[in-house]
C-alpha positions as CSV (number, residue, x, y, z in Angstrom):
1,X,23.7,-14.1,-46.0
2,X,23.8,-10.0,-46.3
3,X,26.8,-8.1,-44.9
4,X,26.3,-5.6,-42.2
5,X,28.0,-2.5,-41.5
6,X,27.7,0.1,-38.4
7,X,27.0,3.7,-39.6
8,X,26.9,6.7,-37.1
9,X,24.0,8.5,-37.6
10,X,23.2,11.5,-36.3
11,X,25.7,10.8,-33.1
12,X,23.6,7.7,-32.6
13,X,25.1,3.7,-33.6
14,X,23.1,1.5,-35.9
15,X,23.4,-1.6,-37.5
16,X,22.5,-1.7,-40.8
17,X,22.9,-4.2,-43.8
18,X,24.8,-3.4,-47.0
19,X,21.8,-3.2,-49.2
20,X,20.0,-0.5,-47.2
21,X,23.0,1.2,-46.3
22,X,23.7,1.6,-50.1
23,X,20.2,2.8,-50.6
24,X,19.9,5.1,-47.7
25,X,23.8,6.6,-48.7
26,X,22.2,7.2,-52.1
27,X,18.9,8.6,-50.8
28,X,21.2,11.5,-48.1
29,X,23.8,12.5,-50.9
30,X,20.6,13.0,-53.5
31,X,19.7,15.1,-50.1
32,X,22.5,16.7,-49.7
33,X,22.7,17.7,-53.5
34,X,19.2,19.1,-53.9
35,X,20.2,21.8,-50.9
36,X,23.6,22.2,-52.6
37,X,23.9,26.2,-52.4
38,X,20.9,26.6,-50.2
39,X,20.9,28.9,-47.1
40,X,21.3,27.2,-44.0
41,X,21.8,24.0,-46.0
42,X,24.1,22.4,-42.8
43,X,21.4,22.8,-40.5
44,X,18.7,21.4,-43.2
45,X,20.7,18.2,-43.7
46,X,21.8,17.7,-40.1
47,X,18.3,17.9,-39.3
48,X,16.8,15.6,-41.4
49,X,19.3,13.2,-40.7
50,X,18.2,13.5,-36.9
51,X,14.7,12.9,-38.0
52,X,16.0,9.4,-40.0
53,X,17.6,8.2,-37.0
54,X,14.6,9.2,-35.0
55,X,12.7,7.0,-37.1
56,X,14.7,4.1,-36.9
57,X,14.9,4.2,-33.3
58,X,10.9,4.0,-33.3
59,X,11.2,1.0,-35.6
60,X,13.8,-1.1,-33.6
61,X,12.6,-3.4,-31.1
62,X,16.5,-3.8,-29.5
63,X,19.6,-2.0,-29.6
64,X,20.9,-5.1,-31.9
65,X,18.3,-5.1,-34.6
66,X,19.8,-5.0,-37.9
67,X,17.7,-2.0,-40.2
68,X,16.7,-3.7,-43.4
69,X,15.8,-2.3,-46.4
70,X,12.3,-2.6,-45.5
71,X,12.8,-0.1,-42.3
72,X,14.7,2.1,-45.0
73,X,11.9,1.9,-47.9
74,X,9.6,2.9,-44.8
75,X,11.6,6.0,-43.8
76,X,11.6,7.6,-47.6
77,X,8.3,6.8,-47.7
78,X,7.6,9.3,-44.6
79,X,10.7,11.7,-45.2
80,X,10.0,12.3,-49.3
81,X,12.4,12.4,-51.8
82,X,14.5,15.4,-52.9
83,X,13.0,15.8,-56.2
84,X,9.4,15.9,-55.3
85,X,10.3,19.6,-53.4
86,X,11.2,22.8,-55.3
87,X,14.0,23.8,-53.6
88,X,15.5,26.8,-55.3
89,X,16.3,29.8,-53.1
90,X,13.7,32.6,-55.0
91,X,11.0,29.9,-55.3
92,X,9.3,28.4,-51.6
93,X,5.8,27.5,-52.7
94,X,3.2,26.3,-49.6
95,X,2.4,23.4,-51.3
96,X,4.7,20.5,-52.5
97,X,3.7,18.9,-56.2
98,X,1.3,16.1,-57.0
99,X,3.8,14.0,-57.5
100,X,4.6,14.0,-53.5
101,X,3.2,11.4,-51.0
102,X,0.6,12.7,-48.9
103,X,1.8,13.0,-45.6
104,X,-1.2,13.0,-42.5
105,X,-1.0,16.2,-40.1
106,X,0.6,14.8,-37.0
107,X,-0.6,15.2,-33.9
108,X,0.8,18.5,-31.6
109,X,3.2,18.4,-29.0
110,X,3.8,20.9,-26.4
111,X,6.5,22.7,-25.9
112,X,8.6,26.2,-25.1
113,X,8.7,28.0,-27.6
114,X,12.2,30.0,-27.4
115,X,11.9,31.8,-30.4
116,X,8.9,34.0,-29.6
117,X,9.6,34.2,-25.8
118,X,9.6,36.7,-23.3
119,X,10.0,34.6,-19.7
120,X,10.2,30.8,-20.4
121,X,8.5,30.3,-23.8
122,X,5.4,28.4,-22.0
123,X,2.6,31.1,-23.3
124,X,3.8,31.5,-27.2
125,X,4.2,27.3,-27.1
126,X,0.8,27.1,-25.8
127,X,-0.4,29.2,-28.7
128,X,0.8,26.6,-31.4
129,X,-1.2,23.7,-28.8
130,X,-4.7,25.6,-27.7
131,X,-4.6,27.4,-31.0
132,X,-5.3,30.8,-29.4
133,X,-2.7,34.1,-29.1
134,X,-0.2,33.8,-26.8
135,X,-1.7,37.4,-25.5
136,X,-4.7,36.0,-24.3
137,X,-2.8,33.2,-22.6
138,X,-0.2,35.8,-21.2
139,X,-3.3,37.9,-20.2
140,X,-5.1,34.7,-18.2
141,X,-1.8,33.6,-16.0
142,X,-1.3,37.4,-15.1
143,X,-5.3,37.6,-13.7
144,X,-4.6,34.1,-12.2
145,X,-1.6,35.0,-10.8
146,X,-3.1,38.2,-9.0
147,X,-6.0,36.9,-7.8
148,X,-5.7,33.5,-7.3
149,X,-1.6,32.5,-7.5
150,X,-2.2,29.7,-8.9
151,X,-1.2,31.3,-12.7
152,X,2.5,31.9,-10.8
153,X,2.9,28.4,-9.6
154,X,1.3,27.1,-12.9
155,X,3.8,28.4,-15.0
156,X,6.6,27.6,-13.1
157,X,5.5,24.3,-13.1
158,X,4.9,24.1,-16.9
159,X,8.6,26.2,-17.5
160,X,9.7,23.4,-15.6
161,X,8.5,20.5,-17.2
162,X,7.9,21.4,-20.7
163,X,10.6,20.7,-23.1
164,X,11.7,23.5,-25.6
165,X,11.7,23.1,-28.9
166,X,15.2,23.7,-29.4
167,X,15.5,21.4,-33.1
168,X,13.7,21.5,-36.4
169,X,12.2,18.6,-35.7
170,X,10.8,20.0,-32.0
171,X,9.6,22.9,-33.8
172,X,8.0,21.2,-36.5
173,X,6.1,18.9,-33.6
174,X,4.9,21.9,-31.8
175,X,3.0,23.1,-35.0
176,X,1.7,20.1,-36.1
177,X,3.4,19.9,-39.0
178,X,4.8,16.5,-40.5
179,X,8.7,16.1,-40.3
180,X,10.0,16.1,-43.8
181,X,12.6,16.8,-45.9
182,X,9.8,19.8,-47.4
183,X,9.1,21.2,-44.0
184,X,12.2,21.0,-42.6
185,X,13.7,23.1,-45.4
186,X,11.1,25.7,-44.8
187,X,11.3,25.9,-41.1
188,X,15.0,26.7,-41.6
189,X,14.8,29.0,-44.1
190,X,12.0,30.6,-42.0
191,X,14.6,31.2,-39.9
192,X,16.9,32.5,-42.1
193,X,14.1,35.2,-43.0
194,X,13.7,35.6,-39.6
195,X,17.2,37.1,-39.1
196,X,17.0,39.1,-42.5
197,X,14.1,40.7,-41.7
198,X,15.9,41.4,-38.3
199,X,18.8,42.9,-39.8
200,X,16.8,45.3,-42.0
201,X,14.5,46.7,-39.6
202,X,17.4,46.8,-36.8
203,X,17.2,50.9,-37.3
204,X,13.5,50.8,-36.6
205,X,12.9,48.8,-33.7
206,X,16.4,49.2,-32.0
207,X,14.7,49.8,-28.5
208,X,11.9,47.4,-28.5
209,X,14.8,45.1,-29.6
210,X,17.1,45.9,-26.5
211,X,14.1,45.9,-24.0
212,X,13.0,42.3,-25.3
213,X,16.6,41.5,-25.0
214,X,17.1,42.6,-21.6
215,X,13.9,40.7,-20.2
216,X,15.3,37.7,-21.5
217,X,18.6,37.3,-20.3
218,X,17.4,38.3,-17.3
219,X,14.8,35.7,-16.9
220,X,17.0,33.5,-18.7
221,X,19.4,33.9,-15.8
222,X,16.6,33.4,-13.1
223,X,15.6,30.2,-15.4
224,X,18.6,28.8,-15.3
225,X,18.7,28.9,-11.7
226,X,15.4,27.2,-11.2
227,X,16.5,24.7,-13.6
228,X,20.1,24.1,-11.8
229,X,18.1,23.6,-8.8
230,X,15.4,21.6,-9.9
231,X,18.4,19.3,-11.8
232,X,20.0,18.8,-8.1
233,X,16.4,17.6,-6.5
234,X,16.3,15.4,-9.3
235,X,19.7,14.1,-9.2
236,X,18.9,13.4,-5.2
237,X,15.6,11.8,-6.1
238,X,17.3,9.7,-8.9
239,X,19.9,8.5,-6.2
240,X,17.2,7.8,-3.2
241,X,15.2,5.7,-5.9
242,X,18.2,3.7,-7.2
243,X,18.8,2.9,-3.5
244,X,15.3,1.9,-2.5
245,X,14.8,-0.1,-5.4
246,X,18.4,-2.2,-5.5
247,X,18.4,-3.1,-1.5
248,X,14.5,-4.2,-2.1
249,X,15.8,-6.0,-4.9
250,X,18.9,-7.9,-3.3
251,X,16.3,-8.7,0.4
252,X,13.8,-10.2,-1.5
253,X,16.4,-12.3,-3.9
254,X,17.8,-13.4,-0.6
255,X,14.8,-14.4,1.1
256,X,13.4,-16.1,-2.1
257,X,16.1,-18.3,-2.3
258,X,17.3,-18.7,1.3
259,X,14.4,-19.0,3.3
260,X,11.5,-19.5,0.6
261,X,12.9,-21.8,-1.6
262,X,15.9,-23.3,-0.3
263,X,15.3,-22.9,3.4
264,X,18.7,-22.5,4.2
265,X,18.2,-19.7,6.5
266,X,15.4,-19.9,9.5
267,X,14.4,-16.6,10.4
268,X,12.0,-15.9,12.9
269,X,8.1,-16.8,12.5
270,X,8.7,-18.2,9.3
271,X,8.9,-22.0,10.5
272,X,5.3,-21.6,11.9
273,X,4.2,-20.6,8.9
274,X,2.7,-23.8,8.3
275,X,0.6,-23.8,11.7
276,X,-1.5,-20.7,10.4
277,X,-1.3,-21.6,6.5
278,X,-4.7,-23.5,6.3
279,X,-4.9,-23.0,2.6
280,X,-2.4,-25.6,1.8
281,X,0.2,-23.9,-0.4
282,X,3.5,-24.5,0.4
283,X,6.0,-22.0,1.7
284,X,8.1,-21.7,-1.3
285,X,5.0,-20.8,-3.9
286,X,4.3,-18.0,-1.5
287,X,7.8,-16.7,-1.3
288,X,7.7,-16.8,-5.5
289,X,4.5,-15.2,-5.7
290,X,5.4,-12.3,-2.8
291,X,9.0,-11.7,-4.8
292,X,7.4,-10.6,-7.8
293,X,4.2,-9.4,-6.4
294,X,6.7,-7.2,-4.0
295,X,10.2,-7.0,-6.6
296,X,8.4,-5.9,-9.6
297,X,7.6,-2.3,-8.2
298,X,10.6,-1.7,-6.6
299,X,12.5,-2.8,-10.4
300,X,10.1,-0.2,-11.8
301,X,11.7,1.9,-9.1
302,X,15.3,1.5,-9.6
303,X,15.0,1.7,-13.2
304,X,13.2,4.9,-12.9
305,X,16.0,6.4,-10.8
306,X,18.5,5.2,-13.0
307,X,16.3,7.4,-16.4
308,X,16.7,10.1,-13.8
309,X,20.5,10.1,-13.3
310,X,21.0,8.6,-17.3
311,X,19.8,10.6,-19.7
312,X,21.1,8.7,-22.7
313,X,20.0,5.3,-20.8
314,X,18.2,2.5,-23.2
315,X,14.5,1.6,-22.7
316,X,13.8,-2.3,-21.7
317,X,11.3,-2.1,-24.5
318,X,7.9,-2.7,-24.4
319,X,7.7,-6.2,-24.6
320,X,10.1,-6.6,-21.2
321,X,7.5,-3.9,-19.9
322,X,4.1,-5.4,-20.7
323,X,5.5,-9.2,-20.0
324,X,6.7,-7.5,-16.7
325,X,3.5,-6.0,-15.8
326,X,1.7,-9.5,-16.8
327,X,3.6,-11.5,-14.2
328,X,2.7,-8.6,-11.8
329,X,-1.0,-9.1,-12.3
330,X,-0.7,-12.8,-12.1
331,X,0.8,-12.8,-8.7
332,X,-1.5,-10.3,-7.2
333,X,-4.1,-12.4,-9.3
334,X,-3.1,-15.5,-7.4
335,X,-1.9,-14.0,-3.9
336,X,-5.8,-12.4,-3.7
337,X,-6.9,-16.0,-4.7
338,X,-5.1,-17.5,-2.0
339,X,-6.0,-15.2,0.8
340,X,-9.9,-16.0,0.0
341,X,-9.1,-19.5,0.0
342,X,-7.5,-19.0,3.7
343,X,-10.3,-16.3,4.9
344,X,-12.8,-19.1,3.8
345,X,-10.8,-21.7,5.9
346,X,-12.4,-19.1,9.0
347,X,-16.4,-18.9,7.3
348,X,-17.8,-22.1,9.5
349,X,-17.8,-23.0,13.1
350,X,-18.0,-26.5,14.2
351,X,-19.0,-27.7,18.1
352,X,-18.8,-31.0,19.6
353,X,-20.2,-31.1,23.3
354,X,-18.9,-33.8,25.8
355,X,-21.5,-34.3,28.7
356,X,-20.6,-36.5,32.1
357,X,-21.9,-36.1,36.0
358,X,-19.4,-35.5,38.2
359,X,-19.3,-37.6,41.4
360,X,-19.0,-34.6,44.0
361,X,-18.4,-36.5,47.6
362,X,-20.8,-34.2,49.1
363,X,-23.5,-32.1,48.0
364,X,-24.4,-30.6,51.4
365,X,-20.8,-29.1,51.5
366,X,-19.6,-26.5,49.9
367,X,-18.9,-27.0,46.2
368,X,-15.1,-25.8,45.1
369,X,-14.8,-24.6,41.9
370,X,-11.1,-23.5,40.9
371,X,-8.7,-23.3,37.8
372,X,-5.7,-25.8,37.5
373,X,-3.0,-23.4,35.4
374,X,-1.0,-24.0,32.2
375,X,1.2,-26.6,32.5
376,X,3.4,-25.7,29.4
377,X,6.3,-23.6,29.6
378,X,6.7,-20.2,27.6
379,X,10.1,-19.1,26.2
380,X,10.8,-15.6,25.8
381,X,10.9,-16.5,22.1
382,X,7.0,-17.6,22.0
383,X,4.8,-17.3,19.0
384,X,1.6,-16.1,19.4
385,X,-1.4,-17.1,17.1
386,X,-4.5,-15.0,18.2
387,X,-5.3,-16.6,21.6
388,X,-2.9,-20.0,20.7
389,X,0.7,-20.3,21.3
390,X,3.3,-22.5,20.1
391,X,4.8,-25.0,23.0
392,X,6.0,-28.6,23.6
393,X,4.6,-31.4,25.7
394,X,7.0,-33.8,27.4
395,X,7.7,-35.4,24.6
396,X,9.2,-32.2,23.0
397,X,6.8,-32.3,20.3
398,X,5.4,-29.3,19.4
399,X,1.6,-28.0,20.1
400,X,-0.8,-25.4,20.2
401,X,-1.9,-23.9,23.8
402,X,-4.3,-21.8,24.0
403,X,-6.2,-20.0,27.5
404,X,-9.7,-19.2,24.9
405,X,-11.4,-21.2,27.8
406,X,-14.8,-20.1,29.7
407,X,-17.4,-22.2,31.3
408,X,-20.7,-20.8,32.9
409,X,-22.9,-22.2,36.1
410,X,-26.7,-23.3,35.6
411,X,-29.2,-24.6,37.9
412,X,-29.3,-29.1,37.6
413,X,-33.0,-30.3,36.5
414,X,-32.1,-32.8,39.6
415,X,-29.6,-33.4,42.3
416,X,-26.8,-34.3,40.0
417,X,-23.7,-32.2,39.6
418,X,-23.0,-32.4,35.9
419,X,-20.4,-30.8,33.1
420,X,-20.8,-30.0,29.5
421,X,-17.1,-29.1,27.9
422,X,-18.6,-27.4,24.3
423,X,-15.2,-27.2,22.3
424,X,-15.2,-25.3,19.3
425,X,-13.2,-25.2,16.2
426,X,-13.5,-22.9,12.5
427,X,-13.2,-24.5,8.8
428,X,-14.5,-24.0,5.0
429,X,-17.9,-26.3,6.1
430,X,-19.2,-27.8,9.3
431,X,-17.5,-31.0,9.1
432,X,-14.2,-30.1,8.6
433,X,-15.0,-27.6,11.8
434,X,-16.5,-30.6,13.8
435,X,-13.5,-32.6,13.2
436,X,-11.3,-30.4,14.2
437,X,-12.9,-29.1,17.1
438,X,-12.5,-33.3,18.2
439,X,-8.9,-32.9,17.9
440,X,-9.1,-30.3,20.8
441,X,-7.7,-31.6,24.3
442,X,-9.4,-30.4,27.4
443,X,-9.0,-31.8,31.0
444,X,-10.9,-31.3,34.2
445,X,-11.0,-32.8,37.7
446,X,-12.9,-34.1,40.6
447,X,-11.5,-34.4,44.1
448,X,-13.4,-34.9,47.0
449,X,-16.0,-31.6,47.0
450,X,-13.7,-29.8,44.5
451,X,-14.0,-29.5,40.5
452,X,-11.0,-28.7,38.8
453,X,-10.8,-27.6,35.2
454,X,-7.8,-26.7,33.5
455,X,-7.8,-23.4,32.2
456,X,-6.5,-24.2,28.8
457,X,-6.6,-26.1,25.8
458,X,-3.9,-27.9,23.3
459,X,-4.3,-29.4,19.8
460,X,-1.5,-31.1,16.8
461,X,0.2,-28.1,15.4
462,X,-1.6,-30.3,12.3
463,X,-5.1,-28.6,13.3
464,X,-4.0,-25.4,12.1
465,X,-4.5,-22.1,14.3
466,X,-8.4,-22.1,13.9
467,X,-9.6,-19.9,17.0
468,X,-10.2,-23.1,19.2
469,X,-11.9,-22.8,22.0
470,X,-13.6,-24.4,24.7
471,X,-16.8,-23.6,26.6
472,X,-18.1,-25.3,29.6
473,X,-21.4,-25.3,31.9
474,X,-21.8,-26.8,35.3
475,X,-25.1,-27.6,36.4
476,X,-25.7,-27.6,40.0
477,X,-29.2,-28.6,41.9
478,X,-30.8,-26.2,43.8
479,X,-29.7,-25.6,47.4
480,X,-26.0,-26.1,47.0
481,X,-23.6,-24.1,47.7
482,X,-20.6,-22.7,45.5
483,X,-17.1,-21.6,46.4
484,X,-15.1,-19.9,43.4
485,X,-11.9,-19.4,44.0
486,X,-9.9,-16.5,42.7
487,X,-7.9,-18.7,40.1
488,X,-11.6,-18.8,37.9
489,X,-11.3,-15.0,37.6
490,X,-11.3,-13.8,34.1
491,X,-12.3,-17.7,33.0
492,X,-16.6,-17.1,34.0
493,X,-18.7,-17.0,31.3
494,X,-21.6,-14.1,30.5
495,X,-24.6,-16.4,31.6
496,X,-23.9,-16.7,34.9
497,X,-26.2,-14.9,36.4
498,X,-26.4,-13.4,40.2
499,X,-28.3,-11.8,42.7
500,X,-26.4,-8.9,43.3
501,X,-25.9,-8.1,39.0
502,X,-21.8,-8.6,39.7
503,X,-19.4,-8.3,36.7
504,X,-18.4,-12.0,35.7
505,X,-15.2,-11.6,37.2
506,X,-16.1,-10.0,40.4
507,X,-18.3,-13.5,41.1
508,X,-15.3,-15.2,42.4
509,X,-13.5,-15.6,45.7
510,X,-17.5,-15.2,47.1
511,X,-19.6,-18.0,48.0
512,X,-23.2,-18.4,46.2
513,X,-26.1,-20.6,46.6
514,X,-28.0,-21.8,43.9
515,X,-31.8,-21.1,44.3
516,X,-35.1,-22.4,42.4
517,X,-34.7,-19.9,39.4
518,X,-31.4,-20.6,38.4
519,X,-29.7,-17.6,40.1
520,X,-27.2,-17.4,42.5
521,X,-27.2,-15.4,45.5
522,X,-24.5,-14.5,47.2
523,X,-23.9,-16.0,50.6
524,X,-21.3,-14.0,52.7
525,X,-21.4,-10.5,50.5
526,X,-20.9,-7.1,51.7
527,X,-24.2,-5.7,52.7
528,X,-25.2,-2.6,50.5
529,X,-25.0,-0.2,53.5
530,X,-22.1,1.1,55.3
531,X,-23.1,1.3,59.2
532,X,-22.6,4.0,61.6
533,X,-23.2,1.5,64.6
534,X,-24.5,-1.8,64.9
535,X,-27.4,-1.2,66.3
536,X,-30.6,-2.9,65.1
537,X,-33.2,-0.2,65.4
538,X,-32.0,1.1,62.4
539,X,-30.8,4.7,63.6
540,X,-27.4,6.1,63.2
541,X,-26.6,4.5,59.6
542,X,-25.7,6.0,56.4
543,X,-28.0,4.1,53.4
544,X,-26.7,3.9,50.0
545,X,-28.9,2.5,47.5
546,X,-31.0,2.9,44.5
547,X,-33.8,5.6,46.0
548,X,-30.9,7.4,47.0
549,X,-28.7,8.4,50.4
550,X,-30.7,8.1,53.7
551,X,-28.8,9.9,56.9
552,X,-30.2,8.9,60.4
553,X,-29.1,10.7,63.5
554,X,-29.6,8.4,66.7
555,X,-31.0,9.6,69.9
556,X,-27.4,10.5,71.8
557,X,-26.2,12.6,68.8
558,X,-26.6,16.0,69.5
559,X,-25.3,17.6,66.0
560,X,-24.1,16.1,62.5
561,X,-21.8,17.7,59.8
562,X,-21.2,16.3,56.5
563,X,-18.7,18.4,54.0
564,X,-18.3,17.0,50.8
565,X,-15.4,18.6,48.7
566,X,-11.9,18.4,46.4
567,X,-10.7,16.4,49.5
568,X,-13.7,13.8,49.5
569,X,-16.5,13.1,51.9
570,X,-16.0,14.7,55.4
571,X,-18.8,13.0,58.2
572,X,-19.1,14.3,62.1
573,X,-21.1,13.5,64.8
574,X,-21.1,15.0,68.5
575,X,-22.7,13.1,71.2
576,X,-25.0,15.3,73.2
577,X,-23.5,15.9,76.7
């Protein structure tokens, strides 16, 4: 059992046993020793105290890991100890001595470079990153910039969201350079040169110094505008995602657990979920599946807006992420699998045909042919399912009604009147199709010289919405007549077929007789001409067909006149005197 202790590090809390806090004390005042009397020796040591604590934040898995002495023997090992560096003020070799653990170049990072800028800092820290002079770079945004306008919106873009390197440590990661005690010395005491060398040749370059100045704080000022402004957007975007995120977050919680788990709450369409789910999963696995598949982004969401509003905010760590992002895939995984298994529940149709002769009192009378109408009663409130909706018989037990019903009129191979009701049904393979299109309930009539068919269908709710449908032929001999009344509008199939080439629909209220080839002709039709009289010898009428329009002027007409404009057709006649 070790002791712990909490040590402030760099303005950042960590727990830390008391073996490694003895050891990592020892290593910082051995630090702090070796720069004792050194120029900008504060800055040094504060520095590479930020870089220990930025190691050990790399290294923790949770805020309330413990550091060990392993995470401490880890952190010399990169940082180097004081007395492998020469440290004295007159002596700053390149190289540290053998005896100092090789440290691999780190990768570069981009950032502003504030020391060396004019603007923003953007084209002298993209000089350390590309490796070229920041007066090429400076050169290429100016062309693009005039030509193009794309270098203008570039670099305020980049201004914008590239950091500065405002610490050692920043500094030492836009050059590539590993962060150690070694190099952080020198990049202070570069500094500290810097400023020397500033001081002594103030006499020299006194006006390049104030012109330089002057640029800067003025585009310092115009930065810091951009900045204040882009903060505010960011703010308001931080805010707008927190709100999306949290009210997605507390309606699908509620659903989940009110409707799709604990069905406390019926909300509309959600209790005939069951009469379109043909792929057998129950209502609360979907619910579970859509509130992760669904609550996952929008937790992503909030959590980004909450990074944009906290600056200082905790990350979940990586394990909550990728386990996160895991559960993500597998409900999309299984939500995908599901839907196939229900689109496949539509890949087969199944028929069953019923077939019966209809005892018709008379076939030298007319033959009626009308629609008997839905029975079922709608409520404002209906559900519709394609062509299907949700009802109740008399029994108050719930079914599925559906108007998907055609039927079509053939010529009889005798002098029988006879009916073939086709009903139709999907499902995964034929026979699950054929059984369900038996479970379909269709009706029809005969009374006297009339056939009466219902013009809808019902099935059990238990049958699933599967695009039911029925489709009927009546075959009638040769020489009858038909009568459809206007109720079978709409319900008269495509191979009906007619005389006079009518649309399906415009076949009823007509009556038809049924010749030798199958056709029907109509009996009582309009003609195709419009007459000007009624006489018989063919003069005096206005023909309208196919070859065209054919004008005849009859013996007592002495002029015609026929105007044809915006207003319409304009015909006159005057009978001779």
């Amino acid at each position: 059992m070790n002791k712990t202790v909490n040590i402030n590090l760099a303005n950042t809390l960590f727990h830390i046993d008391d073996e490694a806090y003895n050891k990592l004390r020892r290593y910082l005042e051995s630090i702090k020793r070796s720069f004792s009397g050194t120029a900008g020796s504060d800055e040094i040591i504060a520095d590479i105290e930020a870089r220990v604590a930025e190691l050990f934040l790399e290294k923790m898995e949770n805020d309330r890991q413990v550091i060990t002495q392993k995470e401490v023997d880890e952190v010399i090992t990169i940082m180097g100890q004081p007395e492998d560096y020469m440290v004295d003020e007159d002596i700053f070799e390149d190289q540290p001595r053998s005896s100092q653990p090789k440290s691999e170049r780190k990768t570069k990072k981009l950032y502003r470079d504030i020391d060396q800028k004019y603007i923003g800092g953007v084209c002298s820290g993209l000089e350390y990153y590309l490796g070229f002079d920041a007066l090429w770079i400076r050169l290429i945004f100016i062309l693009l910039a005039v030509f193009t306008g794309f270098g203008f919106i570039a670099y305020i873009l980049l201004w914008i969201l590239v950091p500065e390197a405002s610490s050692t440590s920043q500094k030492l990661d836009m050059t590539g350079k590993p962060i150690n005690i070694s190099n952080i010395e020198r990049k202070v005491k570069e500094g500290f040169d810097d400023v020397s060398d500033a001081v002594k040749s103030v006499d020299y370059e006194k006006v390049g110094t104030k012109v330089k100045s002057s640029s800067k704080t003025f585009f310092d000022t115009i930065g810091d505008i951009i900045m204040f402004f882009f903060k505010v957007f960011g703010k308001f975007i931080g805010i707008l995602l927190i709100i999306i995120g949290a009210s997605s977050l507390i309606g699908l919680f509620i659903a989940l657990f009110s409707v799709g788990i604990i069905d406390a709450v019926h909300l509309p369409g959600v209790d005939f979920y069951e009469i379109v789910n043909t792929s057998g999963s129950p209502v609360w696995l979907i619910s579970l599946l859509l509130f992760f598949a669904v609550g996952i982004p929008f937790f992503f969401v909030l959590y980004l807006g909450l990074k944009i509003l906290v600056t200082n905010l905790k990350s979940i760590g990586n394990i909550a992420k990728f386990s996160l992002l895991g559960l993500w895939l597998i409900a999309i995984g299984v939500l995908a699998a599901l839907g196939i298994r229900q689109a496949a529940e539509f890949a087969t149709v199944g028929s069953v045909n019923e077939k019966t002769e209809l005892a018709v009192a008379d076939l030298n009378d007319t033959i009626r042919i009308r629609m008997n109408e839905n029975e079922y009663e709608y409520g404002l409130d209906r559900v519709h399912f394609g062509r299907m909706t949700l009802s109740y018989d008399e029994n108050d037990k719930p079914i599925l009604v559906s108007d998907d019903v055609r039927f079509d009129i053939k010529k009889s191979e005798d002098s029988i009147v006879r009916l073939n009701v086709r009903k139709d049904s999907h499902g995964r393979n034929f026979k699950i199709a054929r059984d369900k299109a038996r479970e379909v309930a269709y009706a029809y009539t005969v009374s006297g010289n009339e056939i009466i068919l219902n013009d809808f269908l019902t099935t059990a709710t238990s049958n699933k919405a599967r695009q039911q449908e029925v489709r009927s032929t009546i075959y009638i001999p040769s020489g009858s007549y038909i009568s459809l009344d206007e109720s079978t509008r709409g319900h008269i199939g495509r191979s009906t077929k007619n005389d006079r080439d009518y649309y399906r629909s415009s076949i009823a209220d007509h009556t038809w007789l049924m010749d030798e080839d199958g056709e029907l002709k109509c009996h009582e039709c309009p003609v195709d001409t419009d007459h000007w009289n009624d006489d018989d010898d063919g003069s005096g009428k206005i023909i309208i067909n196919e070859d065209g329009i054919d004008i005849d002027i009859n013996d007592e007409q002495d002029s015609f006149e026929m105007k044809i404009d915006e207003d319409g057709v304009q015909i006159k006649a005057e009978e001779k005197n």
